[in-house]
C-alpha positions as semicolon CSV with decimal commas, in nm:
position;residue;x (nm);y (nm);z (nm)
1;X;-11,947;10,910;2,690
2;X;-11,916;10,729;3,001
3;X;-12,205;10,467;3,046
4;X;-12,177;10,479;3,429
5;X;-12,302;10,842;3,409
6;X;-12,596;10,700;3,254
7;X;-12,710;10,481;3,548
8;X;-12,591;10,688;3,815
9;X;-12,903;10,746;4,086
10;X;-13,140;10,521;3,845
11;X;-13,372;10,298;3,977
12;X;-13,439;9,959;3,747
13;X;-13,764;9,712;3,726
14;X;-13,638;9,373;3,615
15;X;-13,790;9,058;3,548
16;X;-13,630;8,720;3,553
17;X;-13,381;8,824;3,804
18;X;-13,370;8,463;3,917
19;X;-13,228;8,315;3,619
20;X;-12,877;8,281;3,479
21;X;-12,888;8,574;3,254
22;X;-13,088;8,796;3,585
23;X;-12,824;8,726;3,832
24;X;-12,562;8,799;3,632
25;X;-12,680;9,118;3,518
26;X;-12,747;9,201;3,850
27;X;-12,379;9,133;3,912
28;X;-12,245;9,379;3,663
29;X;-12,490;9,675;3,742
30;X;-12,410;9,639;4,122
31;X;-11,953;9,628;4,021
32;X;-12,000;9,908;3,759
33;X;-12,279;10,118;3,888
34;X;-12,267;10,068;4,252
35;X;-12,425;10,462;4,256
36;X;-12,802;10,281;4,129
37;X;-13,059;10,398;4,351
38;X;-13,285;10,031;4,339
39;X;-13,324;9,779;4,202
40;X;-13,694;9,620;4,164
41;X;-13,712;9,222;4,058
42;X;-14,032;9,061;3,991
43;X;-14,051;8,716;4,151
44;X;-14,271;8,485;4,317
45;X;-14,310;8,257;4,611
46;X;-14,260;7,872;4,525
47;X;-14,141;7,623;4,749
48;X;-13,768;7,558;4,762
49;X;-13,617;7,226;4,736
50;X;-13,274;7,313;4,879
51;X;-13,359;7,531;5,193
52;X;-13,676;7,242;5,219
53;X;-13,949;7,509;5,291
54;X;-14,191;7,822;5,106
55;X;-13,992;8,138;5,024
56;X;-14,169;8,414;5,058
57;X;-14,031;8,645;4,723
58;X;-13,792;8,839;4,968
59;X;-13,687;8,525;5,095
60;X;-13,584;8,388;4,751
61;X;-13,392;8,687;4,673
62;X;-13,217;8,674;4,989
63;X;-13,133;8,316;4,979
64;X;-13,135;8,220;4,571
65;X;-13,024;8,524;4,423
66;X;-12,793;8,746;4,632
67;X;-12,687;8,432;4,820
68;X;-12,539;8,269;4,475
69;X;-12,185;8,228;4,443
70;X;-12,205;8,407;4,126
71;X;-12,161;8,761;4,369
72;X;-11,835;8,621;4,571
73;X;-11,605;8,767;4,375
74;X;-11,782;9,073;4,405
75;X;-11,830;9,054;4,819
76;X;-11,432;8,988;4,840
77;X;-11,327;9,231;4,629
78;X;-11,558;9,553;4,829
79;X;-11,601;9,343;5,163
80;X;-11,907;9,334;5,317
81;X;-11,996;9,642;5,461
82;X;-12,036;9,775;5,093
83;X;-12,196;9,481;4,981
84;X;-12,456;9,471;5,261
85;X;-12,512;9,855;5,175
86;X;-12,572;9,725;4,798
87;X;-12,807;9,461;4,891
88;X;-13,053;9,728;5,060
89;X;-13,116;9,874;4,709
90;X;-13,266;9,592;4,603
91;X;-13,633;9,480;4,646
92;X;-13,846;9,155;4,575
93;X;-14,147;9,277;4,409
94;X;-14,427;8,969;4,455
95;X;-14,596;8,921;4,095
96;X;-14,586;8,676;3,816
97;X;-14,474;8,772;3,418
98;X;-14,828;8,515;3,325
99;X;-15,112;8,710;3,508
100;X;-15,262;9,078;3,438
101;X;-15,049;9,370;3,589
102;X;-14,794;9,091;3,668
103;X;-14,987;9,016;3,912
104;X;-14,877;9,334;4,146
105;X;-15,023;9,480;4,356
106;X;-15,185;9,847;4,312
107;X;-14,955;10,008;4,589
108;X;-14,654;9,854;4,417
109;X;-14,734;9,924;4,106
110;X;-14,800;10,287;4,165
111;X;-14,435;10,263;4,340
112;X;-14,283;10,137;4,006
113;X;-14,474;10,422;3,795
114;X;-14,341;10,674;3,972
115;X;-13,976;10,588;4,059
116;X;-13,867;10,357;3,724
117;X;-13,607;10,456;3,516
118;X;-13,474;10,133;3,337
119;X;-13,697;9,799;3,255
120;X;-13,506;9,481;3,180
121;X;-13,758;9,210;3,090
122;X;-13,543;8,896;3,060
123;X;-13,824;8,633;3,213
124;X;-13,909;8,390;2,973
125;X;-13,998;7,960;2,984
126;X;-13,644;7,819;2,780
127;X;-13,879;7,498;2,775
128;X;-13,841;7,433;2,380
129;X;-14,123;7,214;2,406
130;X;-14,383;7,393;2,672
131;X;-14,747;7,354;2,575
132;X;-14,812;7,585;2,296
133;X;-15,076;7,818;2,506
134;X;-14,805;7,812;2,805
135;X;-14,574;7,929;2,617
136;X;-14,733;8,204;2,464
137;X;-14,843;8,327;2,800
138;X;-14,507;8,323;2,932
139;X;-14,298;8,417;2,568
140;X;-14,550;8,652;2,401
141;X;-14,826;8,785;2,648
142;X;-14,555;8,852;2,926
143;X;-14,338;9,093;2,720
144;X;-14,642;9,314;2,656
145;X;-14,759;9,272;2,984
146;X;-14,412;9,456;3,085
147;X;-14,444;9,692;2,771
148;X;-14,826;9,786;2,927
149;X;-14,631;9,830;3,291
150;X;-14,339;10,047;3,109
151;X;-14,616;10,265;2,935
152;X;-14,727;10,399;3,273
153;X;-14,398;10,447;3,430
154;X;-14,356;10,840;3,434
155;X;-13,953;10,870;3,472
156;X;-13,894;10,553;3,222
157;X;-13,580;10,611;3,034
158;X;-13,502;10,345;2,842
159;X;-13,686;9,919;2,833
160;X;-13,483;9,642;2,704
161;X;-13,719;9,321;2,613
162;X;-13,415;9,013;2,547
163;X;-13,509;8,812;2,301
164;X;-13,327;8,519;2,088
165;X;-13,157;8,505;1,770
166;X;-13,380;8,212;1,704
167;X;-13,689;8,402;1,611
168;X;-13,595;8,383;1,251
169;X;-13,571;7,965;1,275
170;X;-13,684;7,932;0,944
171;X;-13,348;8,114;0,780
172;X;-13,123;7,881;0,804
173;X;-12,824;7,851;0,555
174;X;-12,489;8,048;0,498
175;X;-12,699;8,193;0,209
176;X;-12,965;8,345;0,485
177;X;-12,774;8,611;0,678
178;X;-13,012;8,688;0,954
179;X;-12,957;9,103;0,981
180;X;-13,076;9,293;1,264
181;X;-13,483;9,318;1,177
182;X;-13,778;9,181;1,131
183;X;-13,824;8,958;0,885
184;X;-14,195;8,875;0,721
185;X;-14,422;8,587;0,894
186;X;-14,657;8,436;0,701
187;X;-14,973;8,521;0,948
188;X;-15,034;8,802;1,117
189;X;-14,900;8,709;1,521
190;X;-15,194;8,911;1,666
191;X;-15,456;8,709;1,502
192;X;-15,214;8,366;1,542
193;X;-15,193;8,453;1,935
194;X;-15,591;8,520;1,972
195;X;-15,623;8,185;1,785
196;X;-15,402;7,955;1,995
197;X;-15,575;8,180;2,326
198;X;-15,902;8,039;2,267
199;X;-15,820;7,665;2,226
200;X;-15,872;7,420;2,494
201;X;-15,573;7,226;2,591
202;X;-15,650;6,898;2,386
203;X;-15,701;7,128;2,104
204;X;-15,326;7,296;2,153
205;X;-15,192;6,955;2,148
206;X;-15,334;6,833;1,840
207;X;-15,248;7,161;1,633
208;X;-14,947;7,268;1,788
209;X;-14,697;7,067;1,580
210;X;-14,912;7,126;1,284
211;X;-14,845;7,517;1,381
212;X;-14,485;7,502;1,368
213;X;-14,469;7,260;1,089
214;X;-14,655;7,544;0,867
215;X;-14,483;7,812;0,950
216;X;-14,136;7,706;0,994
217;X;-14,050;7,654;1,319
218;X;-13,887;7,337;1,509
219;X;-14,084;7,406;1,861
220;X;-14,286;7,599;2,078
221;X;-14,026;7,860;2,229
222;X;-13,877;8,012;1,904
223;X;-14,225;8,046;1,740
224;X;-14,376;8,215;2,096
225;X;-14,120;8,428;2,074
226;X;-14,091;8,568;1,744
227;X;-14,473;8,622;1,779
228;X;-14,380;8,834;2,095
229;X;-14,103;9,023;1,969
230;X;-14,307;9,150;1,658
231;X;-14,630;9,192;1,888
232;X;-14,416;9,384;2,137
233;X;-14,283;9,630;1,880
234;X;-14,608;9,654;1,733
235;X;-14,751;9,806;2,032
236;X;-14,483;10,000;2,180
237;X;-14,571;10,337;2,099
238;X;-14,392;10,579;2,264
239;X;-14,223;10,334;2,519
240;X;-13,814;10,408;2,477
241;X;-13,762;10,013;2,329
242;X;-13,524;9,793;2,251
243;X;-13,482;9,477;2,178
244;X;-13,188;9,243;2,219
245;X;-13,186;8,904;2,095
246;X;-12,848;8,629;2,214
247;X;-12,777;8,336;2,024
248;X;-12,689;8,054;2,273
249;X;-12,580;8,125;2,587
250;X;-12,327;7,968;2,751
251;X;-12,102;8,005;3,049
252;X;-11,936;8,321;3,136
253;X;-11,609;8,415;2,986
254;X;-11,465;8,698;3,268
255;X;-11,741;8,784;3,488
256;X;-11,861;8,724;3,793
257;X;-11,531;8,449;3,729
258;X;-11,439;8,285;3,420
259;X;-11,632;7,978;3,399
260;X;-11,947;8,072;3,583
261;X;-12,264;7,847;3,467
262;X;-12,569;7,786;3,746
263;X;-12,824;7,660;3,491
264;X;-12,799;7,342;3,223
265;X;-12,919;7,464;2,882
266;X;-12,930;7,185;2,641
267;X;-12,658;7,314;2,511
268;X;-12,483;7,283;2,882
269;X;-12,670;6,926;2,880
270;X;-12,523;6,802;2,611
271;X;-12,171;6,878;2,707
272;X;-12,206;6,767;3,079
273;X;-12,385;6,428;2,947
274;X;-12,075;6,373;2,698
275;X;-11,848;6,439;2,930
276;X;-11,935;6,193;3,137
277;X;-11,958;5,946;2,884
278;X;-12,345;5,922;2,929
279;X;-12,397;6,064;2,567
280;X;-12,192;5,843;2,303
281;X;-12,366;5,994;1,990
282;X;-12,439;6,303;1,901
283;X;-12,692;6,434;1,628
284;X;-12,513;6,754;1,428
285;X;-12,398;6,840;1,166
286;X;-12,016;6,873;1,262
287;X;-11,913;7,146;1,013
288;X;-12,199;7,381;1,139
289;X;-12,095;7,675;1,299
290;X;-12,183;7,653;1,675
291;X;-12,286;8,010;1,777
292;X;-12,247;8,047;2,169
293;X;-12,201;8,351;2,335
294;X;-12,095;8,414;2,687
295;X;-12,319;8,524;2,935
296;X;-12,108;8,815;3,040
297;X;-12,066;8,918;2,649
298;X;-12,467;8,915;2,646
299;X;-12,522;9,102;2,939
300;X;-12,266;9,363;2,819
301;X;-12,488;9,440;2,529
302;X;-12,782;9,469;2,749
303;X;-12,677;9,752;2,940
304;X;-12,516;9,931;2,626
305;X;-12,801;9,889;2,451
306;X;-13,032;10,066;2,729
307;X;-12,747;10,319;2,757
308;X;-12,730;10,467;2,410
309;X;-13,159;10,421;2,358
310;X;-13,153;10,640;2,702
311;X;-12,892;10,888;2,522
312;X;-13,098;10,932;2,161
313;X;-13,446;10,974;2,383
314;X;-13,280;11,262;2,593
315;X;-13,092;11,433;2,318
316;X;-13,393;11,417;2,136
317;X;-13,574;11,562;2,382
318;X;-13,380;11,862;2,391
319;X;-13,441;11,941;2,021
320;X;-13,808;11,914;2,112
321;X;-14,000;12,229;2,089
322;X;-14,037;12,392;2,433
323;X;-14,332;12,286;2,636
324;X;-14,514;12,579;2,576
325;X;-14,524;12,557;2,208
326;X;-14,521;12,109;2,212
327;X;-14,886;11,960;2,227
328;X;-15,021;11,845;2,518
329;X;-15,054;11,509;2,595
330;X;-15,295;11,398;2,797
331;X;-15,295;11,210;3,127
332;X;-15,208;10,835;3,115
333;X;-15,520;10,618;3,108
334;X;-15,565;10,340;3,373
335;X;-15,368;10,081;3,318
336;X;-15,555;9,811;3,072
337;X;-15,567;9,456;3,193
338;X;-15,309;9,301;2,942
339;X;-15,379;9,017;2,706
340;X;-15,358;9,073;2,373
341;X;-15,589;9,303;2,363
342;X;-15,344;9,655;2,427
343;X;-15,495;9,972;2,358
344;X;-15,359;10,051;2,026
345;X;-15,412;10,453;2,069
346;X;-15,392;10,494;2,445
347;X;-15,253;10,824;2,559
348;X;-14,884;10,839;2,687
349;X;-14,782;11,027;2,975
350;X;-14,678;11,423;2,969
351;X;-14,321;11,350;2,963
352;X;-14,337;11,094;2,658
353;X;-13,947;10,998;2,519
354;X;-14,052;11,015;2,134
355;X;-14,024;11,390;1,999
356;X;-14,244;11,498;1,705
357;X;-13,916;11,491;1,447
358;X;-13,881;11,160;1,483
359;X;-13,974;10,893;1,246
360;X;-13,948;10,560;1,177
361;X;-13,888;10,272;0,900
362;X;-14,175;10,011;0,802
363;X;-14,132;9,699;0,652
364;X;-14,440;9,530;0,514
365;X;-14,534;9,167;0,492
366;X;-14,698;8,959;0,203
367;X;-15,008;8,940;0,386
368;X;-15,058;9,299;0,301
369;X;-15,018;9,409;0,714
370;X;-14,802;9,635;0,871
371;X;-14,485;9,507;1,050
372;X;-14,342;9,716;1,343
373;X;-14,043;9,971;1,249
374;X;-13,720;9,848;1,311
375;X;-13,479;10,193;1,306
376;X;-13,563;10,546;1,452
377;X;-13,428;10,819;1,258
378;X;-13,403;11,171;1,323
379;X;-13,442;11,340;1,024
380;X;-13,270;11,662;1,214
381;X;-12,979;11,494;1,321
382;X;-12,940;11,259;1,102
383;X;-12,882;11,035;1,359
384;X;-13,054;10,682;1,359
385;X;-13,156;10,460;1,662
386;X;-13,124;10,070;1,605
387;X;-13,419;9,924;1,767
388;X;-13,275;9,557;1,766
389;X;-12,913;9,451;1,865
390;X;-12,800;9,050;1,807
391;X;-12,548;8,901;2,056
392;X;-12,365;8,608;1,848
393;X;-12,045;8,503;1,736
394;X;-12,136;8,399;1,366
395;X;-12,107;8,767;1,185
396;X;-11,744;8,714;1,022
397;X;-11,677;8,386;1,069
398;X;-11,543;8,387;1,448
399;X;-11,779;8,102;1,591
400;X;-11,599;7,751;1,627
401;X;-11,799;7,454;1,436
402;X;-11,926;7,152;1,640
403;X;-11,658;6,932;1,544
404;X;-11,411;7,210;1,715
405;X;-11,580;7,227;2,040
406;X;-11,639;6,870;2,059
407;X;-11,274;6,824;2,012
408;X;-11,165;7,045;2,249
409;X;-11,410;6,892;2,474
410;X;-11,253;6,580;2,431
411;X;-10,888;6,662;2,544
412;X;-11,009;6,876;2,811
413;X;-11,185;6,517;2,991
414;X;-10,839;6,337;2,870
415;X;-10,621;6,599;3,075
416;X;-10,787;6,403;3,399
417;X;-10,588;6,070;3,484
418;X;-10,887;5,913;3,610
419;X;-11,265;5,914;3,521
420;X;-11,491;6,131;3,690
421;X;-11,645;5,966;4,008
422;X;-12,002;6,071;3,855
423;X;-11,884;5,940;3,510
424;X;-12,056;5,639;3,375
425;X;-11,691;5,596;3,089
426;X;-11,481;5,814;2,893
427;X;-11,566;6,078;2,714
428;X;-11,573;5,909;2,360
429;X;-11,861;6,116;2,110
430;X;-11,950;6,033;1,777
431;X;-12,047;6,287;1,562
432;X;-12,362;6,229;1,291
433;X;-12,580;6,426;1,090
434;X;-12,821;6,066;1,010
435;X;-13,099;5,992;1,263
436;X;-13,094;5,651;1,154
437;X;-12,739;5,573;1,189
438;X;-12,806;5,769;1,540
439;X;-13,117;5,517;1,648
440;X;-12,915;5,231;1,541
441;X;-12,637;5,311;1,795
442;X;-12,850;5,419;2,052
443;X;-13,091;5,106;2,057
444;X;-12,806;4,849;2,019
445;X;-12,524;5,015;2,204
446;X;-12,733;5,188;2,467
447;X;-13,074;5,081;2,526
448;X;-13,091;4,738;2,451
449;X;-12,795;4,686;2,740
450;X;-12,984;4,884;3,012
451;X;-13,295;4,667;2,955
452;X;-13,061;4,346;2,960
453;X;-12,899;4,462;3,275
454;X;-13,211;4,551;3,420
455;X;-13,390;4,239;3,388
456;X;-13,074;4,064;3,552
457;X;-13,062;4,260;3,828
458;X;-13,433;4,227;3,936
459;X;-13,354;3,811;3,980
460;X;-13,297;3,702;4,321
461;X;-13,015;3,709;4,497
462;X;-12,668;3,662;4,441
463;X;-12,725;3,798;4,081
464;X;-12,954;4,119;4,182
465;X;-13,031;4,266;4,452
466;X;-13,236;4,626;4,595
467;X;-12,880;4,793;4,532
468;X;-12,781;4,704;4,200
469;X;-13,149;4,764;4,130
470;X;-13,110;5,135;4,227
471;X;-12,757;5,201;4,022
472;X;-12,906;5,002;3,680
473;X;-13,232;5,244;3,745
474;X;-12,994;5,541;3,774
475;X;-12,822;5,457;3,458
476;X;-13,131;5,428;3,263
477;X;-13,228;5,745;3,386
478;X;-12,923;5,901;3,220
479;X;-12,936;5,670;2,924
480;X;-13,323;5,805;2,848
481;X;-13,168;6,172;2,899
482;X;-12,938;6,112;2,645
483;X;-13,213;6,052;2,374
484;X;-13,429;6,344;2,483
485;X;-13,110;6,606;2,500
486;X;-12,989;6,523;2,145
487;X;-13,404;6,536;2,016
488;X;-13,461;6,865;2,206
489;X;-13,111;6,996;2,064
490;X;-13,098;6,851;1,747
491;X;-13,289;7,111;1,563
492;X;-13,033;7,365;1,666
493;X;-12,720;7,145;1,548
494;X;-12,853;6,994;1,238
495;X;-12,851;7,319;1,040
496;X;-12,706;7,687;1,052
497;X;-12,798;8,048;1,086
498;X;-12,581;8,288;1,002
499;X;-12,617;8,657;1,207
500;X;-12,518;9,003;1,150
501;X;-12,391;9,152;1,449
502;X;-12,334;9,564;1,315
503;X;-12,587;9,719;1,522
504;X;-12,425;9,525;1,823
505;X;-12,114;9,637;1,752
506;X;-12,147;9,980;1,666
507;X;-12,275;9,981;2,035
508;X;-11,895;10,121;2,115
509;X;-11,919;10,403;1,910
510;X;-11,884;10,723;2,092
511;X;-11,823;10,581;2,462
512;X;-11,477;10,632;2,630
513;X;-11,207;10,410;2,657
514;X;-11,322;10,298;3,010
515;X;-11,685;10,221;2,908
516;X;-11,528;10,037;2,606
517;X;-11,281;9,779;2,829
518;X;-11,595;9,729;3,079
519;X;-11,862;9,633;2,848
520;X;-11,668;9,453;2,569
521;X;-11,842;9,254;2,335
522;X;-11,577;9,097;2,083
523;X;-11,606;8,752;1,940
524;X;-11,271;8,780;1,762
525;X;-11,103;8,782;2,108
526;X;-11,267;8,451;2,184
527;X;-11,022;8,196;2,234
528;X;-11,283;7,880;2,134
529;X;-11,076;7,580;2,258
530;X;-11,014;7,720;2,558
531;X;-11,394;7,851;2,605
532;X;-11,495;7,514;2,563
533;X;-11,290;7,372;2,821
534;X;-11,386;7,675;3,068
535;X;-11,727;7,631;3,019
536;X;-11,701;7,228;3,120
537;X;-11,511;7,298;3,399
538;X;-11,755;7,522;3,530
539;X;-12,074;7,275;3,495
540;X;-11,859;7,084;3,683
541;X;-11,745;7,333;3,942
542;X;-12,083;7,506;3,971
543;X;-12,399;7,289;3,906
544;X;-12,234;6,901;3,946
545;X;-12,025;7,062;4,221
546;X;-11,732;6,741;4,210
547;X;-11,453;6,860;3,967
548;X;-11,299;6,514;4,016
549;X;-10,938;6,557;3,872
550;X;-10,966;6,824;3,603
551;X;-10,787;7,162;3,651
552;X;-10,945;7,497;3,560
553;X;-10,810;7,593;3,202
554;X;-10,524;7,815;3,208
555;X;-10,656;8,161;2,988
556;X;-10,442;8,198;2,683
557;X;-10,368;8,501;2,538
558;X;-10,664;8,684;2,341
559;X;-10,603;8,625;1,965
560;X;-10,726;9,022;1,962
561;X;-10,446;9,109;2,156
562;X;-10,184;8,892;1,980
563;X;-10,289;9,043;1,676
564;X;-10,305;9,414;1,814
565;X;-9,957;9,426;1,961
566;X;-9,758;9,254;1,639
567;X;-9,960;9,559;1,433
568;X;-9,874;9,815;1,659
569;X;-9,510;9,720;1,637
């Protein structure tokens, strides 16, 4: 099969097209399928720092999104009559992921019933520690508010709702391998989300940590959503779904260009802050596995993923009985406003994806209620539909540990013969899995300095003065950002999850060669120390914009490759 024929004249709703992830998706579906018919993204108005004035949505897509560096290779390589021709097909659709119909408009919406193919919901707050009922608005009410809005689109093929790996926080542990499913909660999210929706905001502070605490979770982002993922499946119904969950994502490996990176994770924080010799210490347990992924391997799996759930609908439409022997299903209902509160039985639309011999697996929690199905099988066929794919690098042992990267980090900044002119000293980390130990060197060796410094440069002049004031205030800035990077990363670094990757992989079964080489997701070809290095140099090249004296890593060979040609001898 050749994925390209799947996407050929399709039109696509997607949501978080703004982000990292968004434009580079946007980047592969415009090099591989340049044949898409549009391209709706949901985005809003806000007020822009950089171009000093209000975008308008059109404006922001104009200016933030297909204005990123992230499409020049793209414009060079088809010149800009073709790309100008590209940018027509896509559209700024004004709405927000937190407010009822996403906040669009009637007209639009009706536009988006009647013309969407594909749904991509990647919008999501990556604030780990966002206000409890924030977060679930954003992590667990917006998914189903897209899953409402994919109900009543009539030509909807396929919706892909991205998720994390993290949603199973609580099995950590080489002992725990995290598989491809849902795993049992100990509440019932429907009841948990209704509960946290009628606090008042003094009332989500004082029970939020309490929340996670119970139920296993080390902040406010993984629990939101692993109560959206399960809520989502819940209620999809007859929607075409799946679900796609990354580990950490990190900068890209090949595409748009090795290297590329326009947003600091804290996993992107961390590194830029040690390389500049801001951080010193580092929180982790240095024999941990550190599962990033690149973007580029992430969004690969997207579009496969949408791909073969748009294949098993339409071939299992055409075992369907014919129309005139198939039940009727009535019109679609009006669309609900969308809390929580989703019509369980609502009515689907005439040309509903889900034939009559399909069924589907259960799992069941303690609690006695009934988790969503995780598999579609086709008890015809024999064929079976994964309904949740895991982009990682820990299945079979390929991700580096924390120790490795941190190395490799390490000789990268040494390559430089001077410091970086934004650099505060060398890079110089030291790895440690006690907090205490940790405090200790931060107070004495960090803190306690600034403050001493500080107080000497507010005396009078010739000891301080306004401009040493400024440069001690801007090191205490990054001195205080060291402290909360390593306590909002911590809980990722200080244990390990192991995933299994099969349903991801088994993504290349049955497409052609072409299709294969395009869309490759392989962690074994991952040359680590290298990665590492990449992905510095690109924070520096793309968000700190100074690359000082370090030289873009030269791309080794893939260990894949190395391996595949002395076999094949």
């Amino acid at each position: 099969m050749d994925i390209r024929t799947g996407y050929s004249g399709r039109t696509i709703f997607l949501t978080g097209g703004t982000g990292f992830v968004g434009k580079v998706t946007l980047f592969k579906i415009f090099k591989e399928f340049p044949d898409v018919n549009t391209i709706y993204i949901l985005m809003r108005g806000k007020k822009s720092r950089k171009f000093k004035k209000y975008l308008s949505p059109q404006e922001r897509l104009e200016l933030e999104v297909l204005g990123s560096p992230c499409f020049d290779p793209l414009r060079s390589e088809i010149g800009d009559g073709q790309w100008n021709a590209l940018k027509k097909k896509v559209k700024a659709i004004n709405g927000d992921i937190t407010q009822d119909f996403l906040g669009i408009s009637p007209e639009e919406r009706e536009t988006l019933f009647q013309s969407v193919n594909f749904v991509i919901h990647l919008a999501a707050t990556v604030n780990f520690n966002e206000r409890l009922d924030n977060a679930v608005q954003m992590n667990t009410l917006g998914g189903l508010r897209v899953l409402s809005l994919a109900r009543h689109m009539h030509k909807l093929e396929a919706m892909v709702h991205v998720s994390t790996c993290y949603v199973n926080y609580p099995r950590h542990g080489r002992e725990n391998v995290n598989e491809e499913k849902i795993y049992p909660l100990d509440c019932d999210p429907e009841a948990m989300v209704k509960n946290i929706l009628g606090m008042q905001p003094a009332e989500v502070e004082e029970v939020s940590r309490t929340l996670l605490k119970q139920y296993g979770f080390s902040n406010t982002y993984t629990f939101t959503k692993s109560l959206g993922e399960r809520l989502i499946l819940r209620y999809r119904n007859d929607v075409p779904l799946v679900i796609v969950r990354p580990s950490i994502i990190g900068a890209s490996y090949k595409e748009p260009m090795p290297g590329w990176v326009d947003a600091l994770t804290a996993a992107g924080g961390l590194m830029l802050t040690a390389a500049l010799g801001v951080v010193r210490e580092v929180v982790v347990k240095k024999e941990c596995i550190a599962d990033v992924v690149p973007v580029d391997c992430v969004v690969n799996i997207i579009l496969k993923a949408l791909f073969k759930t748009q294949q098993y609908y339409r071939h299992e439409r055409q075992l369907a009985p014919p129309a005139e022997h198939a039940s009727p299903a009535a019109a679609p209902s009006a669309p609900q406003p969308v809390g929580i509160t989703l019509n369980v039985k609502s009515s689907t639309p005439s040309n509903a994806m889900v034939p009559p011999t399909a069924t589907a697996t259960t799992e069941a929690t303690p609690t006695g209620f009934s988790e969503p199905s995780v598999r579609l099988h086709n008890p015809t066929t024999g064929e079976d539909l994964p309904l949740i794919y895991q982009a990682c690098v820990t299945a079979g042992g390929y991700g580096p540990s924390w120790e490795r990267l941190t190395n490799s980090l390490r000789r990268f900044m040494a390559t430089s013969n001077k410091p970086h002119p934004k650099g505060l000293s060398k890079c110089d980390i030291t790895l440690t899995d006690s907090q205490a130990y940790f405090y200790l060197r931060y107070y004495l060796l960090r803190y306690t300095p600034y403050l001493l410094t500080q107080a000497l440069v507010s005396l009078p002049e010739p000891i301080g003065s306004p401009k040493k004031a400024k440069m001690v205030e801007k090191w205490g800035r990054a001195v205080r950002r060291s402290l909360l990077l390593n306590k909002e990363f911590k809980d990722f670094i200080l244990v390990e999850w192991i995933y299994d990757n099969a349903n991801s992989k088994s993504l290349d079964v049955g497409l052609d060669e072409v299709s294969q080489r395009k869309f490759a997701y392989d962690p074994s070809s991952i040359q680590w120390s290298y990665y590492t290095q990449l992905y510095t140099y690109g924070i520096f090249k793309h968000i700190v914009r100074e690359t000082g004296a370090l030289q873009c890593p030269t791309a080794p060979p893939s260990p894949t490759d190395i391996f595949d040609k002395a076999a094949k001898m």
